[in-house]
Residue frames relative to the residue before (quaternion, step in Angstrom):
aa qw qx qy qz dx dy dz
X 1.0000 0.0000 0.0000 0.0000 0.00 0.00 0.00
X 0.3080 -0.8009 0.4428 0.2598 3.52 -0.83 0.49
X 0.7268 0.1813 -0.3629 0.5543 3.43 -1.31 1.33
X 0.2843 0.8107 -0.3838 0.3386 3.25 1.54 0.85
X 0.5025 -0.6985 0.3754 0.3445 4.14 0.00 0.32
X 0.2092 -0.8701 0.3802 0.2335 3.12 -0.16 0.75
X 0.1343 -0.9235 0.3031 0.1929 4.12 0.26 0.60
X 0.6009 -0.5445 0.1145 0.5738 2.95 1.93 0.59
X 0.4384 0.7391 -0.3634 0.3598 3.43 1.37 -0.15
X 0.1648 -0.7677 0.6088 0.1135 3.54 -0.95 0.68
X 0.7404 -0.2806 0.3938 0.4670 3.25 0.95 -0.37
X 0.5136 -0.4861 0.5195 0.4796 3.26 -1.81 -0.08
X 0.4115 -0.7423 0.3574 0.3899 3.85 -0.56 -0.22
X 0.3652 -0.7316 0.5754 -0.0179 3.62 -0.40 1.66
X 0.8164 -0.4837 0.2737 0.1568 2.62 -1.50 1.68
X 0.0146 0.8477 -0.5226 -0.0900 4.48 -0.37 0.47
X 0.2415 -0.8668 0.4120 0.1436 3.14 -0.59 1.65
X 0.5216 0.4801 -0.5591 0.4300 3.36 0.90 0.84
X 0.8096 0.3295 -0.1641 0.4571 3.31 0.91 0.33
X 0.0886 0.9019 -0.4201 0.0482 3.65 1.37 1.16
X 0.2350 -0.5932 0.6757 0.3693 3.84 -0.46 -0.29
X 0.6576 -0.4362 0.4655 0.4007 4.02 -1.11 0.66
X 0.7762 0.2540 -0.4575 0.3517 3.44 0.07 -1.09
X 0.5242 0.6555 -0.4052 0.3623 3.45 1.12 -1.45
X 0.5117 0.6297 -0.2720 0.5173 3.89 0.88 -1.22
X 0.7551 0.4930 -0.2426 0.3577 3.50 -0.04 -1.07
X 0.7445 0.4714 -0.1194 0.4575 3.02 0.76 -1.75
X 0.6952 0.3920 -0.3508 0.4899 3.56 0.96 -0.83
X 0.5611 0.4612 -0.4302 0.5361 3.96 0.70 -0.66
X 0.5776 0.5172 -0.4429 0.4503 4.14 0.25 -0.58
X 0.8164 0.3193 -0.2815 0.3903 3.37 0.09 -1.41
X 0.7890 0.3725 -0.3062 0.3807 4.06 0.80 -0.43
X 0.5124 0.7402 -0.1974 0.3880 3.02 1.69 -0.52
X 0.3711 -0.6452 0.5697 0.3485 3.85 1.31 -0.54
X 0.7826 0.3276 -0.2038 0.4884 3.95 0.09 -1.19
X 0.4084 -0.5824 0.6008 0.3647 3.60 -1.35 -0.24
X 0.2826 -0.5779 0.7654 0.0192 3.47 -1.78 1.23
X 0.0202 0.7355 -0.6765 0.0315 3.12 -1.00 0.87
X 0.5578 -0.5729 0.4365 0.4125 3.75 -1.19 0.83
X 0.6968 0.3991 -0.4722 0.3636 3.62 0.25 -0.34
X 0.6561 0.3336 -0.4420 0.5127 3.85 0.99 0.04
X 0.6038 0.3872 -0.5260 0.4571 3.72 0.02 0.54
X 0.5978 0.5384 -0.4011 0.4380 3.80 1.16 -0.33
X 0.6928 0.5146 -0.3006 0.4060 2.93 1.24 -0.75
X 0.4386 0.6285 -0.3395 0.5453 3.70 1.66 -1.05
X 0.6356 0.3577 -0.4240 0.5369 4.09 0.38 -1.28
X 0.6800 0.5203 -0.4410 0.2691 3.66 0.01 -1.04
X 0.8008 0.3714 -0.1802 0.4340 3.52 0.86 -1.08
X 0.7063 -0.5287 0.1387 0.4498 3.46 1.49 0.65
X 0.4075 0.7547 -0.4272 0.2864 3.42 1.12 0.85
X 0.2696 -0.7509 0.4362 0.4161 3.91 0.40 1.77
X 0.2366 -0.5525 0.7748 0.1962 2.89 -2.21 0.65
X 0.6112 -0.4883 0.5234 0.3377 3.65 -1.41 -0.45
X 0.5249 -0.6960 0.3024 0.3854 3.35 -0.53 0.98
X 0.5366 0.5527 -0.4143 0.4846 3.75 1.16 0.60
X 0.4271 -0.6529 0.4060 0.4759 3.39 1.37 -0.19
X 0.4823 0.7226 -0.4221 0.2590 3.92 0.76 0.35
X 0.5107 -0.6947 0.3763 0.3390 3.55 -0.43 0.14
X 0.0002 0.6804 -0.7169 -0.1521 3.84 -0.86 0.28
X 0.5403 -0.7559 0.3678 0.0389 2.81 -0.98 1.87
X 0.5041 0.6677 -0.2021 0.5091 3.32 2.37 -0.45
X 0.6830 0.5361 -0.1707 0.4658 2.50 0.61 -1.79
X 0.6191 0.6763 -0.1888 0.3518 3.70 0.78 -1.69
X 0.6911 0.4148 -0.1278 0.5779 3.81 1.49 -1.41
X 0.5732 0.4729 -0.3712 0.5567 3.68 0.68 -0.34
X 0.4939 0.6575 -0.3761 0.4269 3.39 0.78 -0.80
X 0.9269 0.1719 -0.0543 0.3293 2.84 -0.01 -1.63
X 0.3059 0.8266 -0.3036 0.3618 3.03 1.64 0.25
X 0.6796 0.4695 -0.0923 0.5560 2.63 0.92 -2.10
X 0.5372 0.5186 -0.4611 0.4795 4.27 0.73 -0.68
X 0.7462 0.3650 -0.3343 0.4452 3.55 -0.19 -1.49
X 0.5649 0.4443 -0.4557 0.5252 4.10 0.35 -0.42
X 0.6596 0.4807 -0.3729 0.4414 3.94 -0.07 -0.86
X 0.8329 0.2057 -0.1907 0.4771 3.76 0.52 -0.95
X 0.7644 0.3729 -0.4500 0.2723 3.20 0.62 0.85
X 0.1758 0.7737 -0.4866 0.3657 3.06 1.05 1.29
C-alpha cells in the first residue's frame, strides 16, 4: 500500500532473473512462453555457447540477446 510503513520486510524472496538456476529458468520460460522449456534444451543452448553466470545460472537478459543474435546468424 502506499505511504504504507515500512517494517523492514521485503517480502517473501521471488525468483532473480539475472540469476536463474536452469530448472528455475525452465519453469519460468514454460509458464510465459506458451511452449515447454526443458533443462535439457537450455543445457543444450549452454552447450552451444549460451553465457551462463559464473555460478552456472542463467541471466534471463543476457540468455534473449543470445538468442537473438543465433536466430539473426541463421537466417542469412
Amino acid at each position: 500500500m502506499i505511504g504504507a510503513p515500512d517494517n523492514g520486510s521485503a517480502g517473501p524472496p521471488g525468483l532473480n532473473p539475472a540469476a536463474l538456476s536452469l530448472a528455475d529458468a525452465a519453469r519460468l520460460l514454460s509458464a510465459v512462453g506458451g511452449q515447454a522449456v526443458t533443462v535439457e534444451m537450455l543445457q543444450a543452448d549452454v552447450a552451444a555457447g549460451a553465457p551462463t553466470n559464473a555460478d552456472g545460472t542463467l541471466n534471463l537478459v543476457r540468455y534473449a540477446a543470445w538468442l537473438v543474435k543465433e536466430m539473426s546468424s541463421g537466417a542469412d
